[in-house]
C-alpha positions in Angstrom: 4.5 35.4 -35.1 1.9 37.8 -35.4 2.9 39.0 -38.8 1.9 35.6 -39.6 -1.1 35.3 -37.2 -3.0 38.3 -38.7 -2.9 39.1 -42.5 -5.0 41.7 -44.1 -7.5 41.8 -41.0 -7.5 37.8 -41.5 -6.6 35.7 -38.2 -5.0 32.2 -38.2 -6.7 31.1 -35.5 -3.9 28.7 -34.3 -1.5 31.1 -34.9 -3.1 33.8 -33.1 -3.3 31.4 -29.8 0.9 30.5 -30.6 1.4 34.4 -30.5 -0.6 35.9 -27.7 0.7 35.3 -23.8 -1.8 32.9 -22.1 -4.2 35.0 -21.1 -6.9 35.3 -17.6 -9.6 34.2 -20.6 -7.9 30.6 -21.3 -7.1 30.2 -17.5 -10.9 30.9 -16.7 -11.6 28.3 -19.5 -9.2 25.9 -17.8 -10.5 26.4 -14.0 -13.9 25.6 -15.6 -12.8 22.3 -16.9 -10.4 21.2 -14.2 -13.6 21.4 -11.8 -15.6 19.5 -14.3 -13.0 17.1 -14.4 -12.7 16.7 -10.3 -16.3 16.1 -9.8 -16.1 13.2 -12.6 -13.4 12.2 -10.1 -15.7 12.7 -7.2 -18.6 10.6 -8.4 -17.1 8.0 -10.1 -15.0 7.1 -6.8 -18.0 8.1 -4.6 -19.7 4.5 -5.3 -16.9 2.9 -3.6 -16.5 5.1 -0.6 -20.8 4.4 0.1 -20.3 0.5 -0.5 -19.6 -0.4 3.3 -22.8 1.5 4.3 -24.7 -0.1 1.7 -23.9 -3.3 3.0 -24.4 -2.2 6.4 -28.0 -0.4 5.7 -29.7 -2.4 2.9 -28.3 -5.9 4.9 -26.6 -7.1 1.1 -23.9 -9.2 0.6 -20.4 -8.1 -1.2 -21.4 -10.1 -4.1 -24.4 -8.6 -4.5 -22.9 -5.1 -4.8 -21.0 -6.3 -8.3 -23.8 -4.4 -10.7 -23.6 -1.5 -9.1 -19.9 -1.3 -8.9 -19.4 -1.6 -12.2 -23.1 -0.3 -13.8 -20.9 3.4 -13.9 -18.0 2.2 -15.5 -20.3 0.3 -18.7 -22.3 4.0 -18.4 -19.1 6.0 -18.7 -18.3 3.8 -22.1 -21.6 4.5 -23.2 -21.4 8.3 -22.8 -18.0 8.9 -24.5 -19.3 7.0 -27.6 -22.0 8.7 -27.9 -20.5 12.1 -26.8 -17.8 12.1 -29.1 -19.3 12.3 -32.9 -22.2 14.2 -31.0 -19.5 17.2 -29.9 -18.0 16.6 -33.2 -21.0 17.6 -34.6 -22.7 20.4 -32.5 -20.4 21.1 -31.1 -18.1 20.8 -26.9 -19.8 23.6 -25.2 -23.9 22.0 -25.6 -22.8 18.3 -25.2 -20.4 19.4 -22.4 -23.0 21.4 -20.6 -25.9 18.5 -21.4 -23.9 15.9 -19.8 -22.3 17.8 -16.5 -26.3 18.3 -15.9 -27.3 14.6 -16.5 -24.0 13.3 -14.0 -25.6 15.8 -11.7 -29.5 15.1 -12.0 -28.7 11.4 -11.8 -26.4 11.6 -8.9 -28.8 13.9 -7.0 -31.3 11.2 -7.6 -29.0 8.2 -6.3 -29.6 9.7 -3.2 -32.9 8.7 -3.0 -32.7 5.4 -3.9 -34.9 3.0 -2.6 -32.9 -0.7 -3.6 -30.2 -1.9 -4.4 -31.4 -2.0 -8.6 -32.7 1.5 -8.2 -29.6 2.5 -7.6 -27.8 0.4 -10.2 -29.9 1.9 -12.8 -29.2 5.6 -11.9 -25.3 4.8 -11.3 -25.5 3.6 -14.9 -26.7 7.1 -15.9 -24.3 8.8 -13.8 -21.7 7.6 -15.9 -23.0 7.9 -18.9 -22.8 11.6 -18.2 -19.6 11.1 -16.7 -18.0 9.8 -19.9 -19.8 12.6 -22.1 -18.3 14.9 -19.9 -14.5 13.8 -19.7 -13.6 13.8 -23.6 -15.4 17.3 -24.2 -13.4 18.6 -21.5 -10.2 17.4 -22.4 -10.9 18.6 -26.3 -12.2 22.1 -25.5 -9.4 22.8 -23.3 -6.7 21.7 -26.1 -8.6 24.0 -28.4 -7.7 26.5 -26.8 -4.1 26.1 -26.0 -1.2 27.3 -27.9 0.8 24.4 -29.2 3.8 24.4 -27.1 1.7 24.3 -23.7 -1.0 22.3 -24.8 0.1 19.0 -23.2 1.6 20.4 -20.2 -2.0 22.6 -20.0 -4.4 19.2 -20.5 -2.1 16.8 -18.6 -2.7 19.7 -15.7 -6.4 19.6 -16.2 -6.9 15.7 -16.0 -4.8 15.6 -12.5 -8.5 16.8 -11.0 -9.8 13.5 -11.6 -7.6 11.2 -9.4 -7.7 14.7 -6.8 -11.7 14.6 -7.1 -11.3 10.2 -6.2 -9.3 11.6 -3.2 -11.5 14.3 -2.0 -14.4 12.0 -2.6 -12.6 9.9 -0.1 -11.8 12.5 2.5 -15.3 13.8 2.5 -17.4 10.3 2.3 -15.1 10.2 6.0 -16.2 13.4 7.1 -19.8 13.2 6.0 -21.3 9.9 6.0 -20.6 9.1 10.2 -22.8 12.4 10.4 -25.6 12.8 7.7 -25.2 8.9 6.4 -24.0 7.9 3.0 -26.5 9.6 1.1 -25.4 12.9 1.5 -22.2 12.3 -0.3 -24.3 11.7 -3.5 -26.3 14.5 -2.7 -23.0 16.8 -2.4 -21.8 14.9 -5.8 -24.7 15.6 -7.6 -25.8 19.4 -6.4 -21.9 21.0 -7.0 -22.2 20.1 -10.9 -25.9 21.3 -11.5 -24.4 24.8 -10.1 -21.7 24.0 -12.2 -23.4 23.9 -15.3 -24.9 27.3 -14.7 -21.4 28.8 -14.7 -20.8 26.6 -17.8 -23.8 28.3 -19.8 -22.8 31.5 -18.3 -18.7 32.0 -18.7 -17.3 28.9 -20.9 -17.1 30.0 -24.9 -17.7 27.6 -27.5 -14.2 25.9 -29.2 -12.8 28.8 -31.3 -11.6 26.0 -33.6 -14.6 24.2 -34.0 -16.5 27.4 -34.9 -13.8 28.1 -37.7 -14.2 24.7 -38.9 -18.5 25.2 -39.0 -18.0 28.2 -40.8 -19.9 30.4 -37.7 -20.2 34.1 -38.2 -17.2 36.0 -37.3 -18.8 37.8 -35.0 -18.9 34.8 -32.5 -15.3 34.0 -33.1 -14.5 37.3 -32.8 -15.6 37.9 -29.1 -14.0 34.8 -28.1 -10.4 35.7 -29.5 -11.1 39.6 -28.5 -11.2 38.2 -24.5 -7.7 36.5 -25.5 -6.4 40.2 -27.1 -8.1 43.0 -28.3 -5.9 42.1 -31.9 -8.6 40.2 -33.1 -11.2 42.5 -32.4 -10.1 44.5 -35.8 -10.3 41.2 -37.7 -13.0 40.4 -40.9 -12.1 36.8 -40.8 -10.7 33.8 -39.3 -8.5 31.1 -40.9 -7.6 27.8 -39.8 -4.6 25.9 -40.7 -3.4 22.5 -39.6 -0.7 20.2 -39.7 -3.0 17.0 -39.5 -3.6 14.3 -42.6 -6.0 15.3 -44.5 -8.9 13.1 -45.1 -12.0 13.2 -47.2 -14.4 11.6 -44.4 -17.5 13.9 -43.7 -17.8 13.0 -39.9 -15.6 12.6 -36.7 -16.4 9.2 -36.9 -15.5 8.6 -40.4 -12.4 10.7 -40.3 -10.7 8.1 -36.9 -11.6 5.3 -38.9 -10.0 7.0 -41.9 -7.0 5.4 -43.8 -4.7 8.2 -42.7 -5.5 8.1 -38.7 -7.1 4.2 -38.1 -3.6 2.6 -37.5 -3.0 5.9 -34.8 -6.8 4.9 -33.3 -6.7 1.6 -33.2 -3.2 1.9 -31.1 -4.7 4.8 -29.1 -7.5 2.4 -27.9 -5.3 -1.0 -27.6 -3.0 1.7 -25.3 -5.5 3.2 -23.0 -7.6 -0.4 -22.7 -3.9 -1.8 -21.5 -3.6 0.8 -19.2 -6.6 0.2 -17.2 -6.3 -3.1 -17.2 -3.1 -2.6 -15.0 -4.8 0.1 -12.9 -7.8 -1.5 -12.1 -6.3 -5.1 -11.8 -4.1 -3.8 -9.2 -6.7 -1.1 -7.9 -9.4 -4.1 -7.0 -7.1 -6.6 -6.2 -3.8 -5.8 -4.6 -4.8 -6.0 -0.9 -6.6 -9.2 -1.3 -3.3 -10.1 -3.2 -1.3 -9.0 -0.2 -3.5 -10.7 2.4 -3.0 -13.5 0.4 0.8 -13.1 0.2 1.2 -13.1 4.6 0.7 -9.6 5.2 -1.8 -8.0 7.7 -5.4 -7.1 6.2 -4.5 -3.1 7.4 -1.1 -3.5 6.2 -1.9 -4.8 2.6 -4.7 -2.0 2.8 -2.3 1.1 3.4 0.6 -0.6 0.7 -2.0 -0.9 -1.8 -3.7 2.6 -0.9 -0.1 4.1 -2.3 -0.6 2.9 -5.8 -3.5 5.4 -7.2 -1.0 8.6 -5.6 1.1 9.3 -8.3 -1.3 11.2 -11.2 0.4 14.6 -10.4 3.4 13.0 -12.6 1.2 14.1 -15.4 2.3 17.5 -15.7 5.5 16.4 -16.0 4.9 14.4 -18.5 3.1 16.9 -20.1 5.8 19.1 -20.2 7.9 16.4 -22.0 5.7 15.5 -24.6 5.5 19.3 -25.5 8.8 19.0 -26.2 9.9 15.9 -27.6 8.7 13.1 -29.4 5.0 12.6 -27.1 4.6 8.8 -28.4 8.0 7.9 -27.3 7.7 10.2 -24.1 4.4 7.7 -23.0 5.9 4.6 -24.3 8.7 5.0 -22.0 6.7 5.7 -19.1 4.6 2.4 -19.8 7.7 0.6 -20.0 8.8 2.1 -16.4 5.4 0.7 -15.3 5.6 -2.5 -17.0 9.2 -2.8 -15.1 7.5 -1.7 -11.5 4.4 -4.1 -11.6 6.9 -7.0 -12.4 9.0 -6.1 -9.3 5.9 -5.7 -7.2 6.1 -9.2 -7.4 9.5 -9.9 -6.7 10.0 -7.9 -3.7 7.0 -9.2 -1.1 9.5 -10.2 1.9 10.7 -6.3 2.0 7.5 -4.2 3.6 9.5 -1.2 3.3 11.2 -1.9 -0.6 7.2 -3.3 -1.6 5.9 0.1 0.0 8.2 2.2 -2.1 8.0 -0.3 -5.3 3.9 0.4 -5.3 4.3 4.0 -4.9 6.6 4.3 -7.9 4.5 1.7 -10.4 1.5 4.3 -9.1 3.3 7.4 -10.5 4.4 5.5 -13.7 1.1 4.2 -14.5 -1.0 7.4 -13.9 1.5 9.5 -15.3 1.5 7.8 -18.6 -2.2 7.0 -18.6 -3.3 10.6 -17.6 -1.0 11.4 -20.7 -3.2 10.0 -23.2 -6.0 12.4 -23.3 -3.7 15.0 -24.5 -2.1 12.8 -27.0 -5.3 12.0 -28.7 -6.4 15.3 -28.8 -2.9 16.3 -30.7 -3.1 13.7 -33.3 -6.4 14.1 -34.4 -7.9 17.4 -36.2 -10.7 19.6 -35.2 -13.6 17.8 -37.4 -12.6 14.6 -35.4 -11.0 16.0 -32.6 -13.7 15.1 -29.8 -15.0 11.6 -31.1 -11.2 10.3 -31.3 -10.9 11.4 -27.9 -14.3 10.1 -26.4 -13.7 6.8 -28.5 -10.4 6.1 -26.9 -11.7 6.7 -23.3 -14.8 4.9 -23.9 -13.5 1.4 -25.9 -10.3 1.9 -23.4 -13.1 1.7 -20.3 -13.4 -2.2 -21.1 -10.4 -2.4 -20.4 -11.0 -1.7 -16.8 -13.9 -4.5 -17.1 -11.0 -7.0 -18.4 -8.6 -6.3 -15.6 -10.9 -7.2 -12.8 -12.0 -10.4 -14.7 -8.1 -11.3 -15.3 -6.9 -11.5 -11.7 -9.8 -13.7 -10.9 -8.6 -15.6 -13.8 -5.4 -15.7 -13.0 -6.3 -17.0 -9.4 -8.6 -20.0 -11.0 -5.4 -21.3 -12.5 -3.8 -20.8 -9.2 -0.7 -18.4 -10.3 1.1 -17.2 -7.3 1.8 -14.0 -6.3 4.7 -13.1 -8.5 3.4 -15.2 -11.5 0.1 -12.5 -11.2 2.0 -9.7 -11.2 4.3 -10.7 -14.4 1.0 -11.2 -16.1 -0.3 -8.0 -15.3 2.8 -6.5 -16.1 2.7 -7.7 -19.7 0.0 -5.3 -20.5 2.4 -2.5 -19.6 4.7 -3.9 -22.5 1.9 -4.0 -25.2 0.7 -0.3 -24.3 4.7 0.5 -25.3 4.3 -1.5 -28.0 1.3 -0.3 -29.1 2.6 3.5 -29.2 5.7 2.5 -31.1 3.4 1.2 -33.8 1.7 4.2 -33.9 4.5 6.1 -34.0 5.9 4.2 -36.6 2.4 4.7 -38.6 2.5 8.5 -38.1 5.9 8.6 -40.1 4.7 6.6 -42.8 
């Protein structure tokens, strides 16, 4: 392998990464972005974990705290549409380290909020930072991964998100009885403006996306010489890849592409599907519980089992590496199209409901957590970042839909299991959607 890596002091950049054990470089690389990625976690959670003591302290009705509930998930759509051609074309290190100090600044500023639209405003640019942040992450880590570790590596790195929601929780408990709600946007805000100090200071620039821009050697060059001191002797750096190749001139123009726009538009249709489960059941299942006979704390702690089961990822990671990824995914939204159907179907056995929840949880996370890293493998470097950031931003409306769909279903007065075969449908579609794709790839 490094016979073929390194040719008359020429480096294949890809190759080099394949050949060379993974060294204290890459894991510094992937500490930096799992943090990044578990205080996106933090404060996009942290909203709900202030909401009580809103209500309490500003004397608003639940209603009324709709905009601000959702004014982070429109931002966080926003930011990875933006984010992605932008990375694409100056590249994941300054639109990374821009938008960890935007989520930062404008959670800081939360704190101070005065109203109720004050604070809508700035949640709104919170995620918008937020969503530049995520995608960047995700495709700066992958670029840096040898292929036969890169989805178990990535799928590793987004489990800090649903760990930052939990800490977010944990802390919120801890913090607000004593210094009020406020400090836990304060505390979400100050760890990432430190952060992107260390950003600026310790994380490299993609290696791939310098190859690609033609940089000097000597940048790519002090990157791959932390990795091994083999590429220090090099003149110049190659880059090969096994991607279609397409004669679009931008990342957006390359997604939308003949070769990759049946892959993207299944990519999107996927991850939109998959929200629209998690958050259906996220916003809804205790009130569908309560509904159902079951105790208001009851419902609470059954439904509090359902977002648990994201450290599946790695798993799944490890598959897709492996075998066929598409298939790998499909399979798991098919396990969690089968688990939300028998949510439904099993409401007079506390216990069997309890362990049905937990198990649709680990399906659906798993498989949604999975799609980052999937993206990221199907598309090439010029493209690499906007085909991510597209498919997490359009996807984010899918969260929007799922909170509309149960009130929906509700109006025409389905029942408890009718609601969850509805909502289980989507599962089936997200499988369907990643055979298509699959089936696209091989034409």
């Amino acid at each position: 392998m490094l016979d073929r890596a390194r040719s008359n002091d020429v480096i294949n950049v890809q190759d080099f990464l394949n050949a060379q054990p993974f060294s204290p470089f890459q894991w510094l690389i992937f500490a930096l972005c799992f943090v990044i990625v578990l205080l996106d976690g933090f404060d996009t959670a942290a909203i709900g974990f202030i909401a009580p003591s809103l209500i309490k302290e500003w004397g608003i009705s639940r209603p009324a705290l709709g905009p601000v509930l959702s004014a982070a998930l429109f931002g966080l759509a926003a930011g990875a549409i933006i984010a992605g051609p932008t990375a694409d074309r100056i590249g994941r290190k300054v639109v990374l380290t821009a938008s960890v100090i935007l989520f930062g600044i404008a959670c800081v500023w939360s704190s101070f909020s005065a109203s109720l639209a004050e604070l809508t405003v700035l949640r709104f640019v919170t995620g918008v930072g937020l969503g530049a942040a995520m995608p960047n992450a995700v495709t700066l880590m992958s670029e840096y991964c040898p292929d036969k570790r890169r989805a178990t590596l990535t799928n590793a790195m987004f489990c800090g998100f649903p760990l930052g929601a939990a800490l977010g929780g944990f802390l919120a408990a801890w913090m607000i009885p004593q210094w009020g709600w406020r400090s836990v946007l304060l505390a979400g805000g100050t760890v990432p403006v430190v952060l992107a100090v260390l950003i600026v200071l310790l994380l490299p620039e993609s290696v791939r996306f310098l190859v690609a821009r033609r940089a000097a050697p000597e940048r790519i060059r002090a990157s791959l010489g932390r990795i091994s001191p083999v590429a220090l002797d090099a003149s110049s750096f190659v880059m090969t890849e096994s991607a279609a190749r397409t004669e679009a001139k931008s990342g957006i123009g390359l997604v939308l592409s003949r070769p990759y726009l049946a892959g993207t538009v299944m990519l999107w249709l996927t991850y939109f599907m998959g929200l629209v489960i998690f958050y259906a059941l996220i916003n809804w299942m205790p009130l569908l519980l309560k509904d159902a006979g079951f105790p208001p704390q009851t419902a609470a702690r059954v439904s509090a089992l359902f977002p648990l089961g994201g450290v599946g990822a790695v798993l799944f990671g490890w598959l897709m590496d492996r075998y066929n990824a598409n298939l790998v995914i499909a399979a798991g939204f098919a396990a969690t199209a089968a688990s939300v159907f028998a949510i439904g179907q099993v409401s007079g056995n506390l216990a069997l409901l309890g362990a049905v929840v937990f198990v649709a949880g680990i399906m659906m996370n798993t498989a949604q957590s999975s799609l980052p890293a999937l993206a990221a493998a199907f598309y090439p470097t010029q493209g690499r970042a906007t085909g991510v950031a597209w498919m997490l931003g359009i996807g984010r409306f899918g969260g929007i839909a799922g909170s509309f769909l149960v009130a929906e279903l509700a109006r025409r007065q389905f029942g408890f299991a009718g609601t969850f075969t509805v909502i289980a449908a989507a599962g089936l579609v997200a499988m369907a959607a990643l055979l298509v794709k699959q089936r696209a790839q091989n034409h």
